[in-house]
VEXDREN-2710 file (C-alpha; in Angstrom, 1 decimal):
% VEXDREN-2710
k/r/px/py/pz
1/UNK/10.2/18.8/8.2
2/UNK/11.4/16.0/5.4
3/UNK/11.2/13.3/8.0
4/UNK/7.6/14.7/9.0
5/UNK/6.4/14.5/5.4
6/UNK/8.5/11.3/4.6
7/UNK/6.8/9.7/7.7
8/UNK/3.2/10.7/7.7
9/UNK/2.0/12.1/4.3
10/UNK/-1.6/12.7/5.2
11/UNK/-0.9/16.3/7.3
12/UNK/-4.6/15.8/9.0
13/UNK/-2.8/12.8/10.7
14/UNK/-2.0/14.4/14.5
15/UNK/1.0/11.8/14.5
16/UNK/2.4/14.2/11.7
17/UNK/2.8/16.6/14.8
18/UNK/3.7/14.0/17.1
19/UNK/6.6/12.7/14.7
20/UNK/7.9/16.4/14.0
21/UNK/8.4/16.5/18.1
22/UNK/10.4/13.1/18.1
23/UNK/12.5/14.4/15.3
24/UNK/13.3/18.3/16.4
25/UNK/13.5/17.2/20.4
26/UNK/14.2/13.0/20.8
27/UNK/11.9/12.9/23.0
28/UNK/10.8/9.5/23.7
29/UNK/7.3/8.6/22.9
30/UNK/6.7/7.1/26.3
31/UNK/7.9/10.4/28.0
32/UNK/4.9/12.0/27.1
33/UNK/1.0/11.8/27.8
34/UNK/-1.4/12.0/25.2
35/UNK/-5.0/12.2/24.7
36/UNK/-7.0/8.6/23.9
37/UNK/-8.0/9.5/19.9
38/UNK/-11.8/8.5/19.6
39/UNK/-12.3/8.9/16.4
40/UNK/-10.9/7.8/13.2
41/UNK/-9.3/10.7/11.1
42/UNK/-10.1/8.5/7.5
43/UNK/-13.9/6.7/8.1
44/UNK/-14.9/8.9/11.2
45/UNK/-15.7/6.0/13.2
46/UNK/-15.9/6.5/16.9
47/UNK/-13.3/4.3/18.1
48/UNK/-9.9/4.6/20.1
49/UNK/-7.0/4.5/17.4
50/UNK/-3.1/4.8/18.7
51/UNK/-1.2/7.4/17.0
52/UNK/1.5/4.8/15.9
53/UNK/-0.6/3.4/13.4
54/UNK/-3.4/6.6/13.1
55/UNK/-6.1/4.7/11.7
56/UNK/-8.8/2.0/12.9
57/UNK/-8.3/-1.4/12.2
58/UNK/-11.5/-1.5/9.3
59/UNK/-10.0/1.0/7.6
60/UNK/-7.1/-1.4/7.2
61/UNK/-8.7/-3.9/6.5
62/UNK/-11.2/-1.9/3.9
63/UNK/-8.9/0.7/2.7
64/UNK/-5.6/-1.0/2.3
65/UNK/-4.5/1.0/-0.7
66/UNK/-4.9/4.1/1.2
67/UNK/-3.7/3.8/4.7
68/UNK/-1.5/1.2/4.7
69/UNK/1.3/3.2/2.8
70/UNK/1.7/5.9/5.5
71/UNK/1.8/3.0/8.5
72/UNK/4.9/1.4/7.3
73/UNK/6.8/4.6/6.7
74/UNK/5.8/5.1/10.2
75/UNK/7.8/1.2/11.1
76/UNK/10.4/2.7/8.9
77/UNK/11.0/5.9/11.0
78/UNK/10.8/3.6/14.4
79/UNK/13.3/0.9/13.0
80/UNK/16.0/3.5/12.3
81/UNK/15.6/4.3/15.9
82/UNK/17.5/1.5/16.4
83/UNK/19.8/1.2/13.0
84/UNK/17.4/-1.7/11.6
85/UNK/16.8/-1.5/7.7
86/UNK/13.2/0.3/7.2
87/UNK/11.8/-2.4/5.2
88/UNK/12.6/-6.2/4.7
89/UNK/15.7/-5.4/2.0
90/UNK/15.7/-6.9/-1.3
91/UNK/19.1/-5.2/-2.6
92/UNK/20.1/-6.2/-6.2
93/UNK/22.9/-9.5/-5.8
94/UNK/22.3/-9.6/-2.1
95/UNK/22.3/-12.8/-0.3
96/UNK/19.0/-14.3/0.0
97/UNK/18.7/-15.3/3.4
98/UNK/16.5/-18.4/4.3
99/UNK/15.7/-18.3/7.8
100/UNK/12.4/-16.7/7.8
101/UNK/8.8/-15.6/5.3
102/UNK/10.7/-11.9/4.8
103/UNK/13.2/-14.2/2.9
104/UNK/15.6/-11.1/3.1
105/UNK/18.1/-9.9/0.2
106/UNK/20.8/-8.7/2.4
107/UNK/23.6/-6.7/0.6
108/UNK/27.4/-6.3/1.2
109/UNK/27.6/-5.3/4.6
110/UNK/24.1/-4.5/5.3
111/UNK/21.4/-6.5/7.5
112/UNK/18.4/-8.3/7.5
113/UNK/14.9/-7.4/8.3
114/UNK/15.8/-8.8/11.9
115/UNK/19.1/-7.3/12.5
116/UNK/20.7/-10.7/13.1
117/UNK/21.6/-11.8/9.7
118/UNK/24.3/-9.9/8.1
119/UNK/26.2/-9.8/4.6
120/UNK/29.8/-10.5/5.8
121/UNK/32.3/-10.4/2.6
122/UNK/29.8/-12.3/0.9
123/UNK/28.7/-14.8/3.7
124/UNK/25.8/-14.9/5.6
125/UNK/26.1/-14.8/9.0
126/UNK/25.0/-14.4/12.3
127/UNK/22.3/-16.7/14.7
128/UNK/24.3/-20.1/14.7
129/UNK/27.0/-19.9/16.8
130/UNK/26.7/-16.9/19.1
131/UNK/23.4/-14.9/20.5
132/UNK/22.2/-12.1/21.8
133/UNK/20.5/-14.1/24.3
134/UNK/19.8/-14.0/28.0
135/UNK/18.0/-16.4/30.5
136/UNK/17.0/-16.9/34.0
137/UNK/15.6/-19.8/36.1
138/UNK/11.5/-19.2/36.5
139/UNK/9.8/-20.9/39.6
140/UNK/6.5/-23.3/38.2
141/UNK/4.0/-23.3/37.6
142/UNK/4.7/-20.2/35.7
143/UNK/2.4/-17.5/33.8
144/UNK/3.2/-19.2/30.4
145/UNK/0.9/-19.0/28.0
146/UNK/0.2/-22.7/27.7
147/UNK/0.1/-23.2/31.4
148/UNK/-3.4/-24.2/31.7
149/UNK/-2.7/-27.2/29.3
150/UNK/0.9/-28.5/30.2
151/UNK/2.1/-30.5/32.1
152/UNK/4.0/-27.7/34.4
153/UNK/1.0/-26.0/35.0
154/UNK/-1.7/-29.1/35.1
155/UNK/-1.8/-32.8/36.1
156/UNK/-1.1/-34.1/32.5
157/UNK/2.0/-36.1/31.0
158/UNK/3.1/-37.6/34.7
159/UNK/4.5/-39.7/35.0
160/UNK/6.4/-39.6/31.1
161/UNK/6.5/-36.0/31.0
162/UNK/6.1/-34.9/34.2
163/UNK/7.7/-35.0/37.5
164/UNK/4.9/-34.4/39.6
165/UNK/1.1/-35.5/39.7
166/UNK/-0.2/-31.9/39.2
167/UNK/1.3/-28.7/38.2
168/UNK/5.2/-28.3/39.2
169/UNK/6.0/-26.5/42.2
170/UNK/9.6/-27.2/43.6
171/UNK/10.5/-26.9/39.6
172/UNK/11.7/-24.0/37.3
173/UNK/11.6/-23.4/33.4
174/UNK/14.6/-22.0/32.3
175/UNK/13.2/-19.0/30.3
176/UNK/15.2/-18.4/27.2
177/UNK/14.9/-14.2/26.2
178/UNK/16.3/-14.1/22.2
179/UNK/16.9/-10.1/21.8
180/UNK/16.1/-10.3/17.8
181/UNK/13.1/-10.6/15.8
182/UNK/11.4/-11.4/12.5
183/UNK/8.5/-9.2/12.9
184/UNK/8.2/-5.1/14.3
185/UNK/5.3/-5.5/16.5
186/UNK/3.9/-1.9/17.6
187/UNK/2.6/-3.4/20.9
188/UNK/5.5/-5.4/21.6
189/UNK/5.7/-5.7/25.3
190/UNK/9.1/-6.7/24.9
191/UNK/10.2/-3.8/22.9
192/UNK/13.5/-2.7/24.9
193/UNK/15.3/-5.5/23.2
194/UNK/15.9/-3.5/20.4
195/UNK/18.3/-1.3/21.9
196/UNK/20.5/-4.4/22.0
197/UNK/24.2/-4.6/20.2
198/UNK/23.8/-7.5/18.1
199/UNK/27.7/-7.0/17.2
200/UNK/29.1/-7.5/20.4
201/UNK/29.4/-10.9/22.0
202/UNK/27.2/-13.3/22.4
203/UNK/26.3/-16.9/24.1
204/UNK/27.0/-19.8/22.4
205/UNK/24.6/-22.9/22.6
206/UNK/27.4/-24.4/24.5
207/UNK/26.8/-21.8/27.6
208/UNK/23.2/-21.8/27.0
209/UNK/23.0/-25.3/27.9
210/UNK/24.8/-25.3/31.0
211/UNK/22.8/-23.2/32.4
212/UNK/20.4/-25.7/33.2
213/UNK/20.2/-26.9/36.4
214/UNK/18.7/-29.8/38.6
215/UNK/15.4/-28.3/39.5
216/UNK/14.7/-27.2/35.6
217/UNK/11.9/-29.7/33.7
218/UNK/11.5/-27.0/30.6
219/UNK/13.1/-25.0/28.5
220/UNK/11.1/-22.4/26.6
221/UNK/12.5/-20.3/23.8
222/UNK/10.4/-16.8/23.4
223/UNK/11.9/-13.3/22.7
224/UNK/12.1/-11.4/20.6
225/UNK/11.5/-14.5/19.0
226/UNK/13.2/-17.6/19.0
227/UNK/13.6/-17.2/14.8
228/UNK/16.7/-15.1/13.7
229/UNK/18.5/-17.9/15.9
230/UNK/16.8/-20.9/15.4
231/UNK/20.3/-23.2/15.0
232/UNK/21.3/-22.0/18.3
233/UNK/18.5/-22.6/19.8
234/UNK/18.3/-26.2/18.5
235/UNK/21.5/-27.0/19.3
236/UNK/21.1/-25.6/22.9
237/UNK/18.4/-28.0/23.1
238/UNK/20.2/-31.2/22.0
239/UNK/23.1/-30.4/24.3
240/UNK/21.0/-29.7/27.5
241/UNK/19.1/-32.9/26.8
242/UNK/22.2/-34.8/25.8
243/UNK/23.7/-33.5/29.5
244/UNK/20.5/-34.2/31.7
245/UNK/18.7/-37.6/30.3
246/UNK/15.6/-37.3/32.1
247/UNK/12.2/-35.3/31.7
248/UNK/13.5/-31.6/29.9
249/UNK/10.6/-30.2/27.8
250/UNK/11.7/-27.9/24.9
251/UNK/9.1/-25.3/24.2
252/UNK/9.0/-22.8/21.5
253/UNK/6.4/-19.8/21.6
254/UNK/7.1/-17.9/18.5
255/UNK/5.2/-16.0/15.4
256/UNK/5.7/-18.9/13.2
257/UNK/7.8/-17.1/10.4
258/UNK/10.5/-19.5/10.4
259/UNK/10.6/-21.4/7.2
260/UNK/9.4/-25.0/6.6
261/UNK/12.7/-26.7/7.5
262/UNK/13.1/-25.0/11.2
263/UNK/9.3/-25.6/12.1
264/UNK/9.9/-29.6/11.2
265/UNK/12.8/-29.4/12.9
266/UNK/11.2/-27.6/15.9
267/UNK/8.1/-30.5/15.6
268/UNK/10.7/-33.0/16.2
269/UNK/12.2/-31.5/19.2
270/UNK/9.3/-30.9/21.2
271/UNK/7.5/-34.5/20.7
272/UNK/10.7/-36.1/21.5
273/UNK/11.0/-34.1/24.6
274/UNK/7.6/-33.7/25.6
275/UNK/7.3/-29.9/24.4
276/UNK/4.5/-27.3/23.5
277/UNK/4.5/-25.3/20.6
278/UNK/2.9/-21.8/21.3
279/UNK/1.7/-19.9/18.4
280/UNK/1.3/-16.2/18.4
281/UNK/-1.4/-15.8/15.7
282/UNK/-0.9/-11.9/16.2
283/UNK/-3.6/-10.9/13.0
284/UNK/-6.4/-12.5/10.3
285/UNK/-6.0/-10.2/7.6
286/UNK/-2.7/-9.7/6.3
287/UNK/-3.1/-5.7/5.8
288/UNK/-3.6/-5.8/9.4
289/UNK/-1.0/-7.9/10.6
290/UNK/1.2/-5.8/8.2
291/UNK/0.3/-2.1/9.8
292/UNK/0.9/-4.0/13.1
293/UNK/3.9/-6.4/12.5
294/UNK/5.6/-4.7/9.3
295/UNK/5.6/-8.1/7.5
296/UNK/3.3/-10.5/6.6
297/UNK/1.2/-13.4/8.5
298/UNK/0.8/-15.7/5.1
299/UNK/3.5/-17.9/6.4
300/UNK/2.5/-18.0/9.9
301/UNK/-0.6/-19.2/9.0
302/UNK/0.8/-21.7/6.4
303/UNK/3.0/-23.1/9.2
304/UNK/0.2/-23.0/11.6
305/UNK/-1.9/-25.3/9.2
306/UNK/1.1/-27.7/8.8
307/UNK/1.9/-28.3/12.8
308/UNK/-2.2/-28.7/13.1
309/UNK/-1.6/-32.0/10.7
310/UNK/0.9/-33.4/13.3
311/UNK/-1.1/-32.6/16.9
312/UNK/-2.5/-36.3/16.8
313/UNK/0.9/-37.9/17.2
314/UNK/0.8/-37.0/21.2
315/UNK/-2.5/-37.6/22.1
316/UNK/-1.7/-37.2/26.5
317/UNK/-1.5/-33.4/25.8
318/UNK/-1.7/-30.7/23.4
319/UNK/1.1/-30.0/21.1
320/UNK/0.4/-27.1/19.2
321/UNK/-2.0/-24.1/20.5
322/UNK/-2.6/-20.5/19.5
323/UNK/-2.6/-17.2/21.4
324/UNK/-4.2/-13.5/20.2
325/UNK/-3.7/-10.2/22.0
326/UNK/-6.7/-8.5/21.7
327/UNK/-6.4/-4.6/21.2
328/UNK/-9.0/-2.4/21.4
329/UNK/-9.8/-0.4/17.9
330/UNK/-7.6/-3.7/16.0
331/UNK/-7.9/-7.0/17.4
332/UNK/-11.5/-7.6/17.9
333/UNK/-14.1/-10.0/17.4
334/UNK/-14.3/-10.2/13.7
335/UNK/-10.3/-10.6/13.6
336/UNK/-10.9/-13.4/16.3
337/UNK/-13.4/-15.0/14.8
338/UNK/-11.7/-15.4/11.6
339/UNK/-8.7/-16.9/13.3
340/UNK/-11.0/-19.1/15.7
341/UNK/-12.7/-20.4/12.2
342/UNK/-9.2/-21.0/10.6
343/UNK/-8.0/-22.9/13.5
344/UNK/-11.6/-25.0/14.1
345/UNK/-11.2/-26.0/10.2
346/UNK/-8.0/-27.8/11.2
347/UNK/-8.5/-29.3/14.0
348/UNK/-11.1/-27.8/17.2
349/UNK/-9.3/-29.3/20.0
350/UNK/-6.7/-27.2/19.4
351/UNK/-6.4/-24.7/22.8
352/UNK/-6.8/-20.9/21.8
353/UNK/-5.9/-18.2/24.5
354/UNK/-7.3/-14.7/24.1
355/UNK/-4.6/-12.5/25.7
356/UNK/-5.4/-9.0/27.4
357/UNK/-3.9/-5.5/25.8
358/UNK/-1.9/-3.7/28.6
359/UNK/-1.0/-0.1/26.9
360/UNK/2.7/-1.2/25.8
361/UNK/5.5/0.4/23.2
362/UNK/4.3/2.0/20.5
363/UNK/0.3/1.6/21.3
364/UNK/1.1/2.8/24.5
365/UNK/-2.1/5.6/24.2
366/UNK/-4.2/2.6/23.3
367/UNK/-6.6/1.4/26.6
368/UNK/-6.2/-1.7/28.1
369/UNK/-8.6/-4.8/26.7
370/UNK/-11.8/-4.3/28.3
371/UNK/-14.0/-6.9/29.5
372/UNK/-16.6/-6.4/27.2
373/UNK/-14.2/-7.0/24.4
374/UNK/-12.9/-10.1/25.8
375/UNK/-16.0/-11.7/26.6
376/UNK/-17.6/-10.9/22.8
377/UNK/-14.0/-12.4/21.6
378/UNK/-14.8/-15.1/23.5
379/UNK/-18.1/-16.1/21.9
380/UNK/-17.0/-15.5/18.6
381/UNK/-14.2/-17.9/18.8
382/UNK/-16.3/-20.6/20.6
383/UNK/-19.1/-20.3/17.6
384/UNK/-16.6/-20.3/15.0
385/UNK/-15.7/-24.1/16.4
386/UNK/-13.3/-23.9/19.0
387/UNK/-13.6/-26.1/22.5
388/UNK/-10.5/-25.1/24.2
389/UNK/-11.0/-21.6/24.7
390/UNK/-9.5/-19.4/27.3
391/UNK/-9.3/-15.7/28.6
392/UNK/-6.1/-15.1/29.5
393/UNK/-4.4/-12.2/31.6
394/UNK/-7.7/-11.1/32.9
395/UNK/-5.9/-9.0/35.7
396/UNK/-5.5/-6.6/32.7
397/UNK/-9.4/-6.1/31.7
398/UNK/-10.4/-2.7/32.1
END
């Protein structure tokens, strides 16, 4: 009953119920079948809302003061799942790490938001030498989410930055899984990497980069999120390029948290190697991204703005581009078109791909993107100034 009332405050909420069930039985969330919610319990709007978060996303946006509150107890509850701190820590004479916007104050022998960083007898460490990383070798052209503007997936950059006159087949990009992160997404579709050990053993950037082989013309860092071990993943980079002197694209597709000196660092690697920079632009407003994500998108977006000065310095191929998962009763139009205006106002060449929902993790009751959503998110963003607009994983439209 404490947990119930610590987690969910408002009792007409039905995830009080649902939490009381996780806490008395551990049963898994996913292990059970629930009823779509139409209707949302604060404004009344008819509308699907997922039991994770228990509101619609205008209420969050509108009512910040109000809702928000009870959401992040809920992270809080799901993060100790998994022995992460609740909130990003700001412990009195902790070390302040600098990896990342939560800018964590980790104390004595405690964590970081991302569970990566630690306070070691007053060091910070954790995400340079070793990580909790895995990999595998993916055939190309590959469902990335810049593959309709690379030059694995397309006929740009050969014969510089491409080995063949069209999109890669014969080819692999070694995928590069990082089992951390900066963020708590609710609709990660990645989510099992939080049942990972970050104490035991890990790869060093020295094994990461002999993993690549022959037949590999990228290497793209996602997660997770490439973040909590950026070093490593730099490192790994240099190496591997160091060992095979010929076409090797690094890629990042991250959530653009990482602090000023790692996205330079990251713009420097991926011109010099021919790479992409993806850009999951997750939320507009930042009490949105906040009840999804548990942290804030001010950063992200700061970072985003940055990189846009610097996409006229390859001109063969894009850069830098954007992607938003559109989920029904959060991500919608409005949040899109805000986004779409953002990005146009920097530069509106810049590709933009809408993503479809698939019912995943925590917004698992949620329905999948439907088609009518994706088209109207579609429109928005092209009259808000965008002319590289795409619908992406349209398998998934309901």
């Amino acid at each position: 009953m404490v947990m119930s009332r610590i987690l969910c405050q408002q009792q007409k909420w039905s995830n009080t119920f649902l939490v009381r069930i996780k806490v008395y039985f551990s049963i898994h969330f996913s292990v059970i079948e629930y009823v779509l919610m139409t209707t949302c319990p604060v404004c009344g709007r008819e509308i699907a809302v997922s039991r994770a978060i228990g509101v619609c996303g205008d209420c969050i946006r509108t009512r910040p003061d109000e809702v928000l509150p009870d959401v992040l107890k809920c992270h809080a509850f799901y993060r100790s799942e998994h022995g992460l701190p609740p909130e990003v820590p700001h412990d009195e004479g902790g070390l302040l790490c600098r990896f990342c916007a939560n800018a964590c104050e980790i104390g004595e022998g405690e964590r970081g938001f991302c569970g990566v960083r630690r306070n070691l007898e007053g060091k910070l460490v954790g995400g340079i030498q070793e990580a909790s990383v895995n990999w595998y070798h993916d055939p190309l052209p590959t469902n990335c989410v810049a593959d309709w503007v690379c030059p694995a997936g397309t006929d740009v950059g050969y014969p510089d930055w491409s080995y063949t006159k069209g999109p890669e087949k014969g080819y692999t990009n070694l995928a590069v899984f990082y089992r951390a992160c900066t963020f708590h997404c609710l609709n990660c579709q990645n989510w099992h990497f939080r049942d990972t050990d970050l104490d035991a053993p890990g790869a060093t950037p020295e094994d990461l980069a002999k993993a690549v082989n022959e037949r590999d013309s990228c290497i793209c860092y996602f997660g997770g999120d490439p973040t909590p071990f950026f070093p490593h993943s730099l490192r790994a980079a240099r190496l591997a390029r160091h060992a095979n002197k010929r076409i090797l694209r690094i890629c990042y597709e991250t959530n653009g948290s990482m602090q000023r000196p790692f996205i330079k660092a990251m713009l420097k690697s991926a011109l010099e190697s021919g790479g992409i920079i993806k850009f999951d632009l997750k939320a507009y407003d930042e009490n949105l991204h906040r009840a999804m994500t548990g942290a804030s998108n001010r950063q992200t977006l700061n970072n985003f703005a940055w990189l846009a000065m610097h996409v006229k310095e390859r001109k063969e191929y894009p850069l830098l581009i954007a992607s938003t998962l559109l989920i029904p009763g959060l991500i919608d139009e409005r949040e899109v078109w805000n986004l779409s205006g953002t990005i146009a106002g920097l530069n509106p060449d810049i590709p933009y791909a809408l993503l479809a929902f698939h019912p995943e993790s925590r917004l698992h009751d949620l329905p999948a993107t439907s088609r009518e959503l994706a088209e109207a998110c579609l429109v928005a963003a092209i009259k808000a100034g965008l002319r590289n607009v795409r619908l992406g994983n349209i398998h998934l439209l309901s």
